[in-house]
C-alpha positions in Angstrom: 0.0 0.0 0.0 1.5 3.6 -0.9 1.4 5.9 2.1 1.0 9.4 1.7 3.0 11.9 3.5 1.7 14.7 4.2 3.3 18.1 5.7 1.6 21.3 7.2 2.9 24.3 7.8 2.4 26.3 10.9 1.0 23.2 16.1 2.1 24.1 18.7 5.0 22.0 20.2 3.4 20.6 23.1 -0.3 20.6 24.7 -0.1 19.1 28.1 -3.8 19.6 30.6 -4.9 17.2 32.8 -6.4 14.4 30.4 -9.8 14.8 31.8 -10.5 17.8 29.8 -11.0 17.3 25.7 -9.0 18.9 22.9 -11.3 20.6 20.7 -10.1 20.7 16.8 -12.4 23.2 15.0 -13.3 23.4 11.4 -13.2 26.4 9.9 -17.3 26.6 8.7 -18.1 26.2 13.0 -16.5 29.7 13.1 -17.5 30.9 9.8 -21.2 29.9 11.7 -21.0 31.2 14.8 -17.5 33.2 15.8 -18.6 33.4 19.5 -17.9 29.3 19.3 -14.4 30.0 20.5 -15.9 30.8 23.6 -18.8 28.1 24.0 -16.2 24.7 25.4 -16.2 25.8 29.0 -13.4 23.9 30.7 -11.8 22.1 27.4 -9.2 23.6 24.9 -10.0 24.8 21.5 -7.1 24.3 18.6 -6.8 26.0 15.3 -5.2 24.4 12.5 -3.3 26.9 10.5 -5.6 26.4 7.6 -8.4 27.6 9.3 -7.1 30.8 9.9 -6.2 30.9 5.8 -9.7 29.7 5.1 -10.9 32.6 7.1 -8.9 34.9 5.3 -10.3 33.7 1.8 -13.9 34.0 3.0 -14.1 37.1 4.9 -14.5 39.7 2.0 -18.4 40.5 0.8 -21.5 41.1 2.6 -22.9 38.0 3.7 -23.6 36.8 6.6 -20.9 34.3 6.1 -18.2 36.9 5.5 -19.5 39.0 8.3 -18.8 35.7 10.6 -15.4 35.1 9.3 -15.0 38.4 10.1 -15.7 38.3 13.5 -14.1 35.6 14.4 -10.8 37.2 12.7 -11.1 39.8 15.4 -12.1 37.6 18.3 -8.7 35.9 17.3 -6.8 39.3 17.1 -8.0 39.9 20.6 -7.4 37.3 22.0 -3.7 36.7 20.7 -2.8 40.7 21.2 -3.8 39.9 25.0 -2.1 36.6 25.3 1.0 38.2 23.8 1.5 41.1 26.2 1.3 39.0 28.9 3.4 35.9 28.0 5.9 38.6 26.4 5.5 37.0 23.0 5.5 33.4 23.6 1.7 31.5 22.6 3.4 28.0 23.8 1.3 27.8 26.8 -2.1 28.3 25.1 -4.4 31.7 25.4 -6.4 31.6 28.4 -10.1 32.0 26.9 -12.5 34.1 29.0 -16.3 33.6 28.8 -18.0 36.1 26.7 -20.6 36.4 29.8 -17.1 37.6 32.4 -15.6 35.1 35.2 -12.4 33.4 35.5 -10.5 31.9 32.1 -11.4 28.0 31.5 -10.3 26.5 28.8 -7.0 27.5 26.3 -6.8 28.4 22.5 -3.3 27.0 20.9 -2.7 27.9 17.5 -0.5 25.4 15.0 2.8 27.0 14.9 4.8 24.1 13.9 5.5 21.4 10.9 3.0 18.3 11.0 3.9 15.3 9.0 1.5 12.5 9.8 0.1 9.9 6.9 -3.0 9.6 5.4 -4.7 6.7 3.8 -3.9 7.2 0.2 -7.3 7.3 -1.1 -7.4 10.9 0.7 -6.4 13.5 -1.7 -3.2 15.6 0.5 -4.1 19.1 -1.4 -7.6 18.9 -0.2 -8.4 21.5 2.9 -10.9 18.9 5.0 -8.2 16.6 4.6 -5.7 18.5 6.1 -7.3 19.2 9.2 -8.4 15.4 9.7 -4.4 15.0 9.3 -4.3 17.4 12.5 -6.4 15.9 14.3 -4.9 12.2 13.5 -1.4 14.0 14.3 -2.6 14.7 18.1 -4.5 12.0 18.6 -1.5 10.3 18.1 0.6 12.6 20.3 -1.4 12.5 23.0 -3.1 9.3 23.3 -3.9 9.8 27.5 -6.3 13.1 25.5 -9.4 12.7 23.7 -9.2 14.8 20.8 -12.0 15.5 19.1 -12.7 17.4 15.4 -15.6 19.3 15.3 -17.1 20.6 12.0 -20.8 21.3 10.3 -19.8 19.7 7.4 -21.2 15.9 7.2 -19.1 14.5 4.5 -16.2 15.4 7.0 -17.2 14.3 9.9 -18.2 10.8 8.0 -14.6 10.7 6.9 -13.1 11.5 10.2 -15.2 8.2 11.7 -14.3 6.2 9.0 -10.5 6.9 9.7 -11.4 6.1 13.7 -11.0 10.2 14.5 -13.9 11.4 16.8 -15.8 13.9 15.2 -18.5 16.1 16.2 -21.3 18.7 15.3 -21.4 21.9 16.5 -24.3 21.8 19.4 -24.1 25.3 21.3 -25.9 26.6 18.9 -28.8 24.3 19.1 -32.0 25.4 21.4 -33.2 22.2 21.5 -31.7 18.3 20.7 -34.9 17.6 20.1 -37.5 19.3 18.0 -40.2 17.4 19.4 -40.0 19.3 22.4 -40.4 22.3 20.9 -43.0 24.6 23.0 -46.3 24.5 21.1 -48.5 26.8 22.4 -51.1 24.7 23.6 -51.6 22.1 26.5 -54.4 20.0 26.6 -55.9 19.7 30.3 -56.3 16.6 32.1 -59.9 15.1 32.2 -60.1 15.4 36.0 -58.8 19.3 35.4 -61.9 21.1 37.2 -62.0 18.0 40.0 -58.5 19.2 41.0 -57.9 23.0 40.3 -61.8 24.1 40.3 -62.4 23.7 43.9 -61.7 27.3 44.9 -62.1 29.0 42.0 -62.9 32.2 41.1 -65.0 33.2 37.9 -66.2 36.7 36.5 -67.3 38.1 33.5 -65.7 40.9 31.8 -65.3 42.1 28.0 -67.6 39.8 26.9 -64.8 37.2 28.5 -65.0 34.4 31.1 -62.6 34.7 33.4 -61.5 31.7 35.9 -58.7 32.1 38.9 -58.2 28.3 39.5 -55.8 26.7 42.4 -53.6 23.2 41.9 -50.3 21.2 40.7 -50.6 22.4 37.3 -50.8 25.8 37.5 -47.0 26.7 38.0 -46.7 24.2 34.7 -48.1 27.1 32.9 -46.9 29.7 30.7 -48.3 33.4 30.1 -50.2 33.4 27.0 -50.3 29.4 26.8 -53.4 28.1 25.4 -55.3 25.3 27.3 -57.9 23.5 26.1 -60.5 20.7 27.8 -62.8 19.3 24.9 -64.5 16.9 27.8 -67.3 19.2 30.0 -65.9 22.5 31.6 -67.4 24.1 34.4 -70.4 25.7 32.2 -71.1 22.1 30.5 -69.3 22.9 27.2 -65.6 22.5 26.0 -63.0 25.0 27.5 -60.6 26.7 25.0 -58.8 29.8 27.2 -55.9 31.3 27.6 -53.1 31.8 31.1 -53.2 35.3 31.4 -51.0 35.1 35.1 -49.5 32.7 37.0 -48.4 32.9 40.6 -47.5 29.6 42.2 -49.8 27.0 42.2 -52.6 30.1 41.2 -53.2 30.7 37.5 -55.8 32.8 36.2 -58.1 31.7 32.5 -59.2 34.1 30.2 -61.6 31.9 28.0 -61.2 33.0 24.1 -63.0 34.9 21.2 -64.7 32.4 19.0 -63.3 32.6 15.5 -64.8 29.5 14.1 -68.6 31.6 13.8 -68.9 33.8 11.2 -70.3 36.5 12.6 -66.6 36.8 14.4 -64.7 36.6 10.9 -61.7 38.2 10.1 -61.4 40.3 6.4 -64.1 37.0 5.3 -61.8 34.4 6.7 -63.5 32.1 9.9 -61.2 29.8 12.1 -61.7 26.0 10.4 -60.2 24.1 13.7 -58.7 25.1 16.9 -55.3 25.6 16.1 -56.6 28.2 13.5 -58.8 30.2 16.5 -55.7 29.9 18.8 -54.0 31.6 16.4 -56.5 34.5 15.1 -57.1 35.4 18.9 -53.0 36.3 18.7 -53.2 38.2 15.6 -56.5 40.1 16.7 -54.8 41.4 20.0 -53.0 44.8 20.2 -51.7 43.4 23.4 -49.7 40.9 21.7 -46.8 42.5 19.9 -44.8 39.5 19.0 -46.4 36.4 17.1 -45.1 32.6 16.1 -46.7 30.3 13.8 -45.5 27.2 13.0 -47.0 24.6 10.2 -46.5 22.3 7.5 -48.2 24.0 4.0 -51.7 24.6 3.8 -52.1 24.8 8.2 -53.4 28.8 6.9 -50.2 30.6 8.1 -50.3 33.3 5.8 -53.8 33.4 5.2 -55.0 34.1 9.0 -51.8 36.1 9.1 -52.7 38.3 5.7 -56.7 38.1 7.1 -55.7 39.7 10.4 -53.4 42.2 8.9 -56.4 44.0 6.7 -58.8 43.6 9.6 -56.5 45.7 11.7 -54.8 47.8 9.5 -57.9 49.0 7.0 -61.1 48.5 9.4 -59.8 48.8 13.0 -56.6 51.5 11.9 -54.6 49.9 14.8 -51.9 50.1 12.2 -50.9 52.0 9.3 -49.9 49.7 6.5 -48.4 45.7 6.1 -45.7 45.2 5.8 -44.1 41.8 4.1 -41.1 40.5 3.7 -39.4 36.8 3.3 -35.9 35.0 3.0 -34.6 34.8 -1.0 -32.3 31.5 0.1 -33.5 29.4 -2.5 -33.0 31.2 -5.5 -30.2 30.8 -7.9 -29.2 34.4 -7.9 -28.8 37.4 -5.7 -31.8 40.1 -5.5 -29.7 42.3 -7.2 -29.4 41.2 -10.7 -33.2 41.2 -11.4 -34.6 44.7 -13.0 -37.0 47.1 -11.4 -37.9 48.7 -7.8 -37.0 46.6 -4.6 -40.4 45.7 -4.7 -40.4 44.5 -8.2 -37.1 42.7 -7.0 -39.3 40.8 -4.5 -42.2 39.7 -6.8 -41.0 36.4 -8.1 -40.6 35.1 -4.2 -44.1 36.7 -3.3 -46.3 34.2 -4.9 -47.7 32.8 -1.7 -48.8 37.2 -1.2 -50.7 37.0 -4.3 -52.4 33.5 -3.7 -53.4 34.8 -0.5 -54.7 38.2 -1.5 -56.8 36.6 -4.0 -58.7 34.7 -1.4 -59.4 37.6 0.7 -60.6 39.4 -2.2 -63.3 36.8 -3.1 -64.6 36.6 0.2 -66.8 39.8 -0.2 -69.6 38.8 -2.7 -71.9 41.7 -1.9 -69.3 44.4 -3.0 -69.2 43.3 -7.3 -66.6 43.4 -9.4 -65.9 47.2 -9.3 -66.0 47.4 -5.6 -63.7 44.2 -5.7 -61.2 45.9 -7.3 -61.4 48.9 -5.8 -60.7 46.8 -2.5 -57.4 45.4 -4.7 -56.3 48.7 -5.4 -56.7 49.8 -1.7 -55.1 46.7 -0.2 -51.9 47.2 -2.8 -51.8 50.8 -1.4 -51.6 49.3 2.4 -49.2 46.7 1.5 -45.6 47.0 1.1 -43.0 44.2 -0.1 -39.4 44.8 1.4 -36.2 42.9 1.1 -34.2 41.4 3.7 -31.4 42.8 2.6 -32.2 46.7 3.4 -33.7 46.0 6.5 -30.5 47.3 8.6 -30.9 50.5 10.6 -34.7 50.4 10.4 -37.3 51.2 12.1 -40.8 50.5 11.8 -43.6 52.3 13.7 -47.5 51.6 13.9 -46.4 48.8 11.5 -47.9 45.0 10.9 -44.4 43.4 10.3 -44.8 39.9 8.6 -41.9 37.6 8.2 -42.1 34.7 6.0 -40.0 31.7 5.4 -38.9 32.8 8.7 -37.1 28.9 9.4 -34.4 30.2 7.2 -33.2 32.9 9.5 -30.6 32.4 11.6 -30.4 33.5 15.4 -28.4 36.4 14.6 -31.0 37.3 11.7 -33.5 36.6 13.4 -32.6 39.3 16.5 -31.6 41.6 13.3 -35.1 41.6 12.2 -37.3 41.6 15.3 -35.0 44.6 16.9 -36.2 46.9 13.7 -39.6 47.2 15.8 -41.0 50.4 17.0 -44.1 51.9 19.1 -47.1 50.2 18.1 -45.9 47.7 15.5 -46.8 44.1 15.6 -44.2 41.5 14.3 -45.7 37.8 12.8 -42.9 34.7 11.9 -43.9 32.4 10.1 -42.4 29.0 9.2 -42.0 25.6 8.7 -38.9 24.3 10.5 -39.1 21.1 8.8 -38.0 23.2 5.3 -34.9 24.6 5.7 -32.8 25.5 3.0 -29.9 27.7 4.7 -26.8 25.9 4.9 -25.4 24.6 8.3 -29.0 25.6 9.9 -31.1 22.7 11.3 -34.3 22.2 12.9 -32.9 22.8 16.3 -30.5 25.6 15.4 -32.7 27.9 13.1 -33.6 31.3 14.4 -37.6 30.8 14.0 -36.9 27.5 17.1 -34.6 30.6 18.5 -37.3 32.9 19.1 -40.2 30.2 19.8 -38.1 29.3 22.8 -36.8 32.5 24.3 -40.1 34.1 24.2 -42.5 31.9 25.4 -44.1 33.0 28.5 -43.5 36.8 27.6 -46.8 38.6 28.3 -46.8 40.7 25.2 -46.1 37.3 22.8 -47.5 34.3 21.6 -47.1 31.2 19.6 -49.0 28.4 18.1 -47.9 25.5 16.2 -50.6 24.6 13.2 -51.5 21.0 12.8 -53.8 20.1 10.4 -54.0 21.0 6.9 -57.0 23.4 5.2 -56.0 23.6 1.8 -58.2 20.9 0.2 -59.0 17.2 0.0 -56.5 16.2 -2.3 -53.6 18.7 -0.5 -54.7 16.6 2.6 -54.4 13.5 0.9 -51.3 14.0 -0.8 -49.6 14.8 2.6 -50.6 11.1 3.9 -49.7 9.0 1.2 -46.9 10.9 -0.8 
């Protein structure tokens, strides 16, 4: 068999920690994701191959968010290595001490490759490829230290396969996951036990007020709850029909009910549009409060995100004047090329991604049968004056007031984008994500690391937000269909 020598330039000459903390070996797309990773290993060492820091270098010119990352972490680095040097008066053989971003006492160590490798890779590895020549890194200290678990840590798949078939441990990136597991994603909703009013209805409280039903009930549960968390009881409430309500405080074992509007009737509809199952009335009693400034709606296709979303927007914005105008905007990720190279205004720019607008509007527009064609159109034209299409990528140093802020596709966002976005809110304006987690198209974003998950799970239980996750599709028979069998 021919071995394959291969060398590296610029590792340091020796790493020696107690062996009960790992050696982190990071690809350079971990940093070119999130920079702040240097900082996220706690008590275990970080080491950069030298070809990260060249891979950096090649990727940190543009204006993407990649390039802004590579950035960053090219002045994390600086930082930390200026620091490091004025106080180990020039030497980096010892490793940089590396600080939490959040203060306290230095944990882990950042060493930098500074020497020649030569280590040997199976030949079937090509020696001028870049993954390759960080899994030769890692096999190189694996092999110098084998008392230390080394471990290479990348978002690339392919790589990570390679490094287990090669026996190297290899890793994804996981700090920037909210959850391991999407399943436990916060819905929204909680369905009451059966024996609900037998166990918290005992002292309880009820008024009415608003044309609402309000109950103050005492037991286990209540501290389970979450502001703004719907609950529901399709079994016999307290006034012998189904509950559907909302937690509107919780103090201990104390939570207090608010029961909802009832979106399903049609004398409660919204721009034409009624509430076809609960999930759908959960989420129109969000959109229809001023209170709530901050809305979440997951679903598969044809759950009626945009719809109810679109529905709610005219209904506050035309009839009640709670806002001024819509506005819409959505992630370009799938498209071949950039936003610039098609002709016209921004908001002819947008058009080819805003098909799911037009469907949408059409609906709404048909649901007046009364008004005739003239009147229909003159609702059109009216609705196109209220409704402005924006791009992502002119969003920076915005601000919106008295606005109706829709963001769709919202799954492709990352954390960072996501905070980007929902910061450009001012007085009065009303932001609604929309998304399907379960189609992501962004590059190194998953399920459990996408922005939309992001904000699902640091709001929750904020007074002034909800979120629902939509279950059942409303598009038609065959759409329904088609999801079951296909």
């Amino acid at each position: 068999m021919v071995e394959r020598k291969l060398r590296l330039a610029p590792q340091v000459t020796k790493i020696s920690k107690t062996p009960s903390s790992k050696l982190f070996v990071l690809d350079t797309n971990v940093l070119m994701h999130d920079p702040t990773s240097l900082f996220r290993f706690e008590e275990h060492d970080i080491f950069l191959p030298i070809l990260t820091l060249e891979e950096l270098d090649n990727n940190k010119k543009g204006v993407t968010e990649v390039a802004r990352n590579a950035r960053q972490a090219s002045r994390y680095l600086d930082e930390l290595v200026t620091a490091a040097i004025a106080i180990s008066n020039g030497s980096l053989a010892a490793g940089i001490p590396l600080k939490p971003q959040s203060g306290g006492a230095a944990t882990g160590r950042l060493f930098l490759q500074t020497d020649a490798i030569s280590t040997t890779l199976p030949p079937s590895l090509a020696g001028g490829k870049a993954d390759n020549q960080i899994i030769a890194v890692v096999m190189h200290l694996s092999q110098a230290q084998p008392k230390r678990n080394v471990i290479l840590v990348s978002k690339d798949i392919n790589m990570r396969i390679k490094a287990r078939a090669l026996g190297i441990a290899a890793e994804d990136y996981f700090n920037d996951k909210v959850l391991e597991d999407t399943d436990l994603l916060y819905s929204g909703m909680r369905e009451l036990p059966a024996d609900f009013w037998d166990r918290h209805g005992k002292a309880m409280e009820s008024w009415q007020q608003s044309g609402n039903t309000y109950y103050r009930v005492t037991g286990p549960l209540c501290h389970n709850l979450l502001i703004n968390e719907f609950v529901y009881l399709e079994g016999k409430g307290p006034g012998e029909t189904p509950l559907y309500a909302m937690v509107r405080e919780v103090s201990g074992r104390t939570a207090l009910l608010q029961t909802l509007k009832d979106y399903t009737h049609q004398k409660n509809n919204v721009w034409g549009i009624t509430a076809r199952n609960r999930e759908q009335n959960f989420a129109l009693n969000l959109l229809m409060n001023p209170d709530i400034d901050f809305v979440t709606l997951l679903g598969q296709a044809g759950t009626g995100k945009t719809l109810l979303t679109l529905a709610a927007g005219l209904m506050t914005t035309l009839e009640f004047k709670v806002y001024s105008e819509i506005i819409m905007t959505r992630v370009t990720v799938p498209v071949g090329e950039d936003i610039g190279f098609l002709p016209g205004t921004e908001e002819e720019k947008m058009n080819p991604w805003m098909g799911a607008l037009e469907d949408n509007l059409d609906v709404l527009n048909k649901t007046d049968d009364e008004a005739g064609e003239w009147g229909r159109a003159a609702t059109r034209d009216l609705i196109r004056s209220r409704i402005k299409v924006k791009s992502l990528n002119f969003m920076r140093g915005r601000t919106f007031i008295n606005k109706y802020l829709i963001i769709d596709e919202a799954q492709n966002l990352t954390p960072k984008q996501m905070k980007t976005l929902i910061t450009r809110a001012g007085p009065g304006t009303k932001v609604v994500c929309l998304g399907n987690i379960a189609q992501i198209d962004t590059p190194y974003l998953t399920e459990g690391s996408s922005g939309l998950t992001y904000v699902v799970d640091r709001f929750k239980g904020w007074s002034h937000s909800g979120h629902v996750t939509l279950t059942r599709g409303e598009r038609s028979r065959l759409a329904d269909r088609a999801a079951e069998i296909l």
